[in-house]
C-alpha positions in Angstrom: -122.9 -146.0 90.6 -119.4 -146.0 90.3 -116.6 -148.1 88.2 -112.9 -148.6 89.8 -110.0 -149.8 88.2 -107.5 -152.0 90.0 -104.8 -154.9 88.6 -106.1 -158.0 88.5 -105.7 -160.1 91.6 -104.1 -163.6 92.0 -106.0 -166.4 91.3 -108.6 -168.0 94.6 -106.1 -171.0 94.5 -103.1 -168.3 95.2 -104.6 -166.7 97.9 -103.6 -168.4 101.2 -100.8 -170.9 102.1 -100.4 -173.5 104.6 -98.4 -172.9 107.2 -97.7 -174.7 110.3 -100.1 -172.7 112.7 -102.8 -172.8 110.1 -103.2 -170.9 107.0 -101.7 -167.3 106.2 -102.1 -164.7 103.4 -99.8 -165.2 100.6 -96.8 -162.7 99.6 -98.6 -162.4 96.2 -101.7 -161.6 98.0 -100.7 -159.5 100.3 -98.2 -157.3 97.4 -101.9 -156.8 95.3 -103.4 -156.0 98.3 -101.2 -153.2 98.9 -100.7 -152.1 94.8 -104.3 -152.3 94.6 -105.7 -150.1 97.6 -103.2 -147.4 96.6 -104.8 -147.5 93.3 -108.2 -147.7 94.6 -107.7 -145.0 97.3 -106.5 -143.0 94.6 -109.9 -142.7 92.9 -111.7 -141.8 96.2 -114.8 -144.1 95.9 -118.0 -143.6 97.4 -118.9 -146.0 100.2 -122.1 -148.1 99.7 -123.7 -148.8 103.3 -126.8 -151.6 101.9 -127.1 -154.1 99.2 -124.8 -153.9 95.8 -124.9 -155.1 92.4 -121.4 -155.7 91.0 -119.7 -155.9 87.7 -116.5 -157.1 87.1 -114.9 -156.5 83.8 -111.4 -158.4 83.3 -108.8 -157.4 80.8 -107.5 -161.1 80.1 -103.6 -160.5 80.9 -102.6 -163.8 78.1 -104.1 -166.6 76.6 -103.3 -169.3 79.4 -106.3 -171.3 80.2 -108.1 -169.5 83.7 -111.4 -169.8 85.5 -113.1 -166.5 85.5 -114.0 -167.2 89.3 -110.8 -167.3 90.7 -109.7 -164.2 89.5 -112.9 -162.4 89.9 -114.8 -162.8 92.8 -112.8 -163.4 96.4 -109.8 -161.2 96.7 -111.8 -158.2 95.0 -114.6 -158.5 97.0 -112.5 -158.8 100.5 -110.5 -155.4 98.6 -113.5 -153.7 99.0 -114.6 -154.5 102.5 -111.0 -153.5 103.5 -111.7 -150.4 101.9 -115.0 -149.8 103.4 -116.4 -149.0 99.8 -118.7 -152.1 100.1 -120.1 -152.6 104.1 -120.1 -156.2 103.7 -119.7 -158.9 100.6 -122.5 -160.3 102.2 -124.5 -157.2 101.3 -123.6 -158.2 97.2 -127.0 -158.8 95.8 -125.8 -159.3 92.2 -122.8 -160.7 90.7 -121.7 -161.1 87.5 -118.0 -161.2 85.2 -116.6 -161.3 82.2 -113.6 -161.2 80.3 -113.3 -157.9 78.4 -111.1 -157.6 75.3 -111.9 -153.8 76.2 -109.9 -153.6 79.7 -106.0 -153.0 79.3 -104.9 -156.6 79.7 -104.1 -157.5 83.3 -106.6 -154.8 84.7 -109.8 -155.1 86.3 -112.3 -152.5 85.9 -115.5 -152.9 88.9 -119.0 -151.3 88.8 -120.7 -151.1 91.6 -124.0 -149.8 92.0 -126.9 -149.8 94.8 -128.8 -152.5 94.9 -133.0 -151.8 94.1 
């Protein structure tokens, strides 16, 4: 098991953005992509090769009205395939998040462990 801190990524809906040869990443996207492998990398995670269970604690950066699932689940997950510390998000067995008055506002903190 291990836990990984990262800053908490744009929302789903800020993800991708039309464009006239069909959809690209965003410039928001991309900029956490890059802050948040650095981060990541930093912290040398294990790589998990078969199923996961994930947790996904969120430090709630205001008090603006936001759906827990687009900021939790999609851009994290893909971080972690990029980074080869999850094989595929296909392999994630268990899910679950939360908003955490615990986790420095605007962080995310991510526990992964192997899946029984």
């Amino acid at each position: 098991m291990t836990t990984l801190l990262a800053p908490i990524p744009p929302s789903t809906n800020a993800l991708w953005r039309a464009h006239r040869k069909g959809a690209r990443r965003s410039r928001r996207y991309l900029a956490w992509l890059k802050e948040a492998a650095w981060e990541v990398k930093l912290q040398k995670p294990p790589r998990f090769t078969g199923p996961v269970e994930i947790q996904i604690a969120i430090g709630r950066p205001d008090q603006r009205k936001r759906d827990l699932d687009n900021v939790a689940t999609k851009a994290l997950l893909d971080l972690l395939v990029q980074l080869r510390v999850i094989a595929d998000d296909s392999l994630v067995s268990a899910l679950a998040a939360r908003w955490d008055d615990t986790i420095a506002p605007g962080r995310i903190a991510v526990t992964i462990a192997a899946a029984n």
